[in-house]
N, C-alpha and C positions, 0 to 999 in steps of 0.2 A: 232499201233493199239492195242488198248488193248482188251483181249478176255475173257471170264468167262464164265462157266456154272450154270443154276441156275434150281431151281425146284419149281421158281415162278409162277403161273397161268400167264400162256401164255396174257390171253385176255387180264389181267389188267397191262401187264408191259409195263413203261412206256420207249418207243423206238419213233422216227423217222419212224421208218420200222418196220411193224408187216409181214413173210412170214411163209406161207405156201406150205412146198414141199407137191406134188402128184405123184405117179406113174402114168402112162397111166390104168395100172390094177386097182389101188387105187379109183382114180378118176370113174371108172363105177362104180367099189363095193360099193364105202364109199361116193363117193363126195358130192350125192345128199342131205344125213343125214347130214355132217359135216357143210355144206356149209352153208343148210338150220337154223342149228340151232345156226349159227354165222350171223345169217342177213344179210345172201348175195344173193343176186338176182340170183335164180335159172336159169333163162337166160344165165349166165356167161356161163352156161355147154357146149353152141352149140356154143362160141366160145374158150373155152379153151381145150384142146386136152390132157394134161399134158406130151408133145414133152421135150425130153430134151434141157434144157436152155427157154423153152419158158415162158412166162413173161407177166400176167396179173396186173396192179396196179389197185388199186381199191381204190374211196377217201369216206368220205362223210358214213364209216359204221358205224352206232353208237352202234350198240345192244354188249352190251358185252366187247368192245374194249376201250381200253384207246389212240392208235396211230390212225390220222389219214388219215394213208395211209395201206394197205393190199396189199399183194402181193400172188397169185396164183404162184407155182415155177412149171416147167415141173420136173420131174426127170429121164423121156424117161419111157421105160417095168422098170426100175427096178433091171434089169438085168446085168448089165457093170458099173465098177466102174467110167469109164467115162463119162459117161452122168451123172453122180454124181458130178464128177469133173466141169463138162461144165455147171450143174444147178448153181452151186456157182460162178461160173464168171461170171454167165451171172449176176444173181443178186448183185454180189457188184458192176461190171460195173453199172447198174441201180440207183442202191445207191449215188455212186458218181455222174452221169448222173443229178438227183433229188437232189443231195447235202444234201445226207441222211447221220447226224455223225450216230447216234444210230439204229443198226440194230437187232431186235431179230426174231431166224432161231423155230421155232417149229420142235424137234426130237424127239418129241414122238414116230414115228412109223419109229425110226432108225434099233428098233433090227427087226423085219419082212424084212425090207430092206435089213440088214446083211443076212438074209437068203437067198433072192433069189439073191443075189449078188457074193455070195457065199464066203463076206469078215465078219470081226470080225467088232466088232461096231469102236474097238479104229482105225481102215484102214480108215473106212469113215466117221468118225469125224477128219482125218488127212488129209485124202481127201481134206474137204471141208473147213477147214480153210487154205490149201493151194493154193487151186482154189478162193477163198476170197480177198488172196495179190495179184494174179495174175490178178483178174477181176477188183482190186480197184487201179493198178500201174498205174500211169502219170510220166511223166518225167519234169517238168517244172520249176527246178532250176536254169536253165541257163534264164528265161524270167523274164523282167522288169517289165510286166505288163504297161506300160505306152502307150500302141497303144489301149487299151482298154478305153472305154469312163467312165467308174466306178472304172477303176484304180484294183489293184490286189483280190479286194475282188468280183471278178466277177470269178474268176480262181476258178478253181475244187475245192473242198472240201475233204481232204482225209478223210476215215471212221475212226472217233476216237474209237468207241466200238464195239463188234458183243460181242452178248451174244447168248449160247445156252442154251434151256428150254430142261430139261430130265426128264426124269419117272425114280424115285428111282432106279430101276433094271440097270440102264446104263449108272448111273450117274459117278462113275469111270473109267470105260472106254471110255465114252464122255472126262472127264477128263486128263485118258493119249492122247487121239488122240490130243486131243487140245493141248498138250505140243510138242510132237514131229512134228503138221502142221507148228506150231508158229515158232519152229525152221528151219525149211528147206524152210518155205514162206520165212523169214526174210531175210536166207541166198542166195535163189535164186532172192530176191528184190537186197541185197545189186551187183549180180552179176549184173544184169542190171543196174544198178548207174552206173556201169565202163563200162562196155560195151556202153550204150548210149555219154558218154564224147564224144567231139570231143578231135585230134590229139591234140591242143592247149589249152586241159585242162588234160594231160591225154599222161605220157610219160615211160616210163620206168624206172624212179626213183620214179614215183608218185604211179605204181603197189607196188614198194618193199614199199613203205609207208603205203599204204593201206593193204597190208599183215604184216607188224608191227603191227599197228592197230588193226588189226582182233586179232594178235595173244596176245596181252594184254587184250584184253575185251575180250576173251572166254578162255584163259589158256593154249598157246602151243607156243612154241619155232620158233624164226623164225631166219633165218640169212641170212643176203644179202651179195652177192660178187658184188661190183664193176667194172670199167671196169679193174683196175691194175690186180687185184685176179685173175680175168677172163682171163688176158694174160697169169699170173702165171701158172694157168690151164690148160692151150694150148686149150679152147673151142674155134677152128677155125671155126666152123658153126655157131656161132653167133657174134662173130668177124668181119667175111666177110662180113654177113649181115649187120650189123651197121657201117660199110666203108663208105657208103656214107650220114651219117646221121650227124646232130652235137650234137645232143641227146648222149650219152653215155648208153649203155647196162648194161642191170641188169639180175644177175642169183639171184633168189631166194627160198631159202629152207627152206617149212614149217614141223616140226616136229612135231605131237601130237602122245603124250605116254601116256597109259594109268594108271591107278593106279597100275591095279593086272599087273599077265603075259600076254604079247601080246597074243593072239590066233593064230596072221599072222602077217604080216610084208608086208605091199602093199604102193606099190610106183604107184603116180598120176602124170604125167607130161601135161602141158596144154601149148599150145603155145601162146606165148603175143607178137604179132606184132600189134604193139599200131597204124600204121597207113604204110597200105599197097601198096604205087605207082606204083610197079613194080617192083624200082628200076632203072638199065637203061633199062631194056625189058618194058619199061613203060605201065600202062594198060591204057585203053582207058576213057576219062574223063566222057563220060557218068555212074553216079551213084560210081563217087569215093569216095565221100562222105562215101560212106556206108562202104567204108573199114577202118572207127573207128572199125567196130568190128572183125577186124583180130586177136584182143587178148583175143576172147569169152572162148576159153579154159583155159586161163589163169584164166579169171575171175569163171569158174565152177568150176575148181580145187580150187580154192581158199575159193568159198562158200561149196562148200564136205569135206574139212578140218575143216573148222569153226563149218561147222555141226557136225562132228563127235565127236570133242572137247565137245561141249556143249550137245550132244548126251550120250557122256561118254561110246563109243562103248569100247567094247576090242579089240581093234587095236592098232598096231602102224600103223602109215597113213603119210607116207613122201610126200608132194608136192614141182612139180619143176618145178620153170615156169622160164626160160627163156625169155629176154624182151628187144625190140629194134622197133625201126621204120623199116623202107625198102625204101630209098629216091637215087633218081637220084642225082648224083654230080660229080665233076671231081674229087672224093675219091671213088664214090662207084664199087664195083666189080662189071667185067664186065663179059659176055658170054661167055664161054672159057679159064677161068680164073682154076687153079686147086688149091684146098685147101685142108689142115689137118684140121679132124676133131679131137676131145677129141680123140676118140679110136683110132689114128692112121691111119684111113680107110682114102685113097684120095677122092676126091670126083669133079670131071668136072661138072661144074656148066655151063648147057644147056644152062638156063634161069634164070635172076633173081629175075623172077617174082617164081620161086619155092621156096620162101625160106625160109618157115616154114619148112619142112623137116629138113633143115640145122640146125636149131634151136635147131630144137626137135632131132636130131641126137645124138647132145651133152648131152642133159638130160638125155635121155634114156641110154647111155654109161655111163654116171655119176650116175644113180640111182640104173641101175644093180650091178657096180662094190663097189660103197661105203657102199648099201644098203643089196644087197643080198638078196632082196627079193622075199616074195613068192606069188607074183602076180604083174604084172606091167602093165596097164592101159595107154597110151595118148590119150589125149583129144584134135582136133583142128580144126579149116575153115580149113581143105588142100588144099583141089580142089573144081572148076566149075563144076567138072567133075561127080562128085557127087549129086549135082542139077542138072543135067540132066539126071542121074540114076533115083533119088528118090523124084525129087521134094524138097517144102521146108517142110515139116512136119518129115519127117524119115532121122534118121540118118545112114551112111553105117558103119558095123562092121565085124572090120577083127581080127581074131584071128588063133594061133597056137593051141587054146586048147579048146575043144570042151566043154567040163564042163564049164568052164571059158566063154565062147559066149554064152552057155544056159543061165547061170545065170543072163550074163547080157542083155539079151534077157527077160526075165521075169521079171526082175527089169522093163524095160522100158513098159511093160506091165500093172504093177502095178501102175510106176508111172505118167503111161501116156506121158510120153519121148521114145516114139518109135524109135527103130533103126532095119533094115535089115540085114541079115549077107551075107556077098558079098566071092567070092573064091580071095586063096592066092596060088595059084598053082604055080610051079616052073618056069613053063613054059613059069611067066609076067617077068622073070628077065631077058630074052633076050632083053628085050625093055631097059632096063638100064646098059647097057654093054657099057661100055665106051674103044676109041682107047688111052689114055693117061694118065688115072686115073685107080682107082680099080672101080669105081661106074660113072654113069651120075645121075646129078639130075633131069633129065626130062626121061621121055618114052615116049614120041609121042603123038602122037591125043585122038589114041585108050586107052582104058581103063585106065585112068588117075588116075581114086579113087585106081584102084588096082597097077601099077606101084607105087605109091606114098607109100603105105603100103607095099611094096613089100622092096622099098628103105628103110623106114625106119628100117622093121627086119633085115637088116644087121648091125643093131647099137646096138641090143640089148643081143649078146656076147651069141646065144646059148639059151638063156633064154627060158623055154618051158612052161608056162603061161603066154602070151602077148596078150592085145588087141589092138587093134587103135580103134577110133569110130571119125568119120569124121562128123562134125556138121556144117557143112558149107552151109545146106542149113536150117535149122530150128535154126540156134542161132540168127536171125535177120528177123526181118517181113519187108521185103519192104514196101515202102510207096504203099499206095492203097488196103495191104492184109488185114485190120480191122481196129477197133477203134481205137487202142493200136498199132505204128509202132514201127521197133525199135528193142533194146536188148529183148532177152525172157527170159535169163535165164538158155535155154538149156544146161543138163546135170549136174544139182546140185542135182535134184531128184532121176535123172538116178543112178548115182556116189552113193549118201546116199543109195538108195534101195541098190545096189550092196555091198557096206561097211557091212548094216546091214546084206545082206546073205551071207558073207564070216564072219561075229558073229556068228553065230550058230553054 
């Protein structure tokens, strides 16, 4: 998608898609003058409300316009950067819907926005071209087109252009917003590409691939271990897990350094179980399908390094993503089975349907001790248990450090990647207390999202800045939940907001 600002007269430029955003406020104050003296049927007023995302097309206006098509945008009060975010999806949804390439957004009245918003213009021109990629994503690489009577040029249209129209005064700040959406839409697009794969395009050699990749096109160091490296290692939590698979295991470590002196030294570790069965505690086949996305954190982690890189934060930003299938076999570990992990810690495997923790045990042991760093973050689906805390829109978030959960509390606020901060009391490690091991990888029924975080801080040697954030029920839309099913993307936004306030 290519994007531009320009400070062309709005009417005469020639787009696919001419929109106009309103506020619900705008729209009584101003709508009637603006409306009227663009040739549009004052009628529209008693049925456009300006709701956020809501969505008038209008064909047929000629006074003044060069497109013919206009679009009415809600913005909501005005007030929340979200309904900012959600006018923009809705409208490039619309876009591709219409099979609109050329889109132009009228931001003339961005900065009064910025005001009652209470953000800078560059927040919500970053905003809205990231809510752009997000409303204009299809997944339809893997289709033939050939069940279609027209054959593939009946298929969606992706938006080749969005241009933004600015008033002199905001025209550089239109400018950086648009560089820094461009970056974090692209990188949470490319997360979703991997996330939507199936198991059979989309393995643990083809993650550390696609982390090569990234790290030649944006400029940071990547290096993959093997399964040999990996024995070398003694990383027994992802070892076990990949027992029963014929896929071979990939640990891979993304480096971006920055030019000057780091500020901080923050390690991201994201779980990639590229396709989730159970194992032999097998899960039940209704909607297994959907466990392609057991390696959503792997794919965030991956797009917040990429970002950061082409960001050009002052950080060093280490990602670990750990990568294996979880398959039933007469190889793979069973219930009861006791293993070493990296740090020496045993660990009595309940179930082995738990076994991102295993995973993530290993990283986290490897990032604190190689790394030393001053902030450590994982990212993964843990648990069920989790969705039925928070539903699928909010992430749960555990942390040892209360700065450390604010921040990333407020990133997610910002970026619209919501997470909850759930307790880490001592008191859930009884539920993990194993008769033959140092650890169980299971606690029971009860409070699963917090056992599971509970488990994994005894991997992290002490470390007293740690989060977990548990994305297992917002990294994936079940079919039925919108337009758009599927990978989201979840926590590439999240991860960058938080990146950028540990810059300052």
């Amino acid at each position: 998608m290519k994007i531009s600002v320009t400070k062309s007269d709005f009417h005469t430029l020639g787009a696919d898609l001419l929109a106009l955003p309103f506020s619900s406020v705008a729209l009584k104050d101003e709508g009637e003058n603006a409306l009227s003296a663009s040739g549009v049927d004052l009628q529209l007023l008693a049925d456009f409300k300006g709701d956020a995302g809501e969505i008038v097309v209008l064909y047929g206006v000629q006074k003044g316009f060069s497109a013919s098509r206009i679009v009415l945008l809600g913005v909501g009060e005005g007030k929340k950067i979200d309904d900012w975010r959600k006018a923009a999806v809705a409208l490039a949804s619309k876009a591709v819907e219409l099979k609109c390439q050329k889109i132009a957004i009228d931001l003339s009245g961005i900065g009064s926005l910025a005001v009652t918003t209470g953000q800078s213009v560059t927040s919500l021109a970053a905003a809205f071209v990231e809510g752009s990629f997000t409303g204009s994503y299809r997944f339809d690489r893997l289709k033939s087109g050939k069940l279609e009577e027209k054959g593939r040029e009946e298929r969606s249209v992706e938006i080749a252009e969005l241009v933004f129209v600015a008033s002199s005064d905001a025209f550089e700040e239109i400018e950086r917003g648009v560089i820094d959406g461009e970056i974090v839409g692209s990188c949470k697009k490319m997360a979703r590409d991997l996330v939507n794969l199936p198991g059979n395009y989309l393995n643990a050699n083809d993650i550390a691939k696609a982390a090569e990749e990234s790290g030649k096109r944006s400029g940071y160091r990547v290096e993959v271990f093997h399964k040999k490296e990996i024995e070398s290692l003694g990383m027994g939590g992802l070892l076990a897990v990949n027992k029963g698979s014929d896929q071979p295991p990939t640990f891979t470590v993304l480096d971006y350094t920055p030019k000057g002196a780091a500020r901080a030294v923050v390690v991201l570790v994201g779980k990639g179980v590229t396709f989730d069965s159970g194992g032999i505690s097998l899960k039940p086949s209704e909607n297994m399908g959907e466990m392609k996305s057991d390696m959503s954190g792997a794919a965030s982690v991956l797009g917040a390094v990429e970002a950061a890189a082409r960001l050009a934060l002052p950080l060093r930003v280490i990602g670990l993503l750990p990568a294996t299938d979880n398959m039933p076999s007469g190889t793979a570990q069973q219930p009861g089975d006791v293993i070493t992990t990296y740090s020496g810690i045993t660990v009595e495997v309940g179930n082995t349907d738990a076994e991102g923790r295993l995973i993530l045990a290993d990283a986290l042991t490897y990032g604190k001790e190689k790394y030393n760093p001053d902030v450590i973050v994982d990212v993964a689906t843990l648990t069920g248990a989790c969705i039925v805390a928070l539903g699928y829109s909010v992430a749960a978030l555990f942390s040892n450090n209360d700065k450390l959960a604010e921040e990333i509390f407020q990133a997610g606020e910002q970026s619209g990647e919501k997470v909850w901060r759930m307790p880490l009391w001592d008191l859930y490690s009884e539920q993990i207390k194993s008769d033959v091991a140092d650890v169980s990888n299971t606690g029971g029924r009860g409070a699963g999202a917090v056992t599971a975080a509970k488990f994994l801080e005894k991997f992290i040697d002490g470390h007293g800045n740690w989060a977990h954030i548990d994305i297992a029920g917002p990294s994936f839309a079940p079919k039925g939940t919108g337009k758009v099913n599927g990978g989201t993307g979840f926590g590439v936004a999240l991860l960058v907001g938080l990146l950028k306030k540990l810059s300052c």
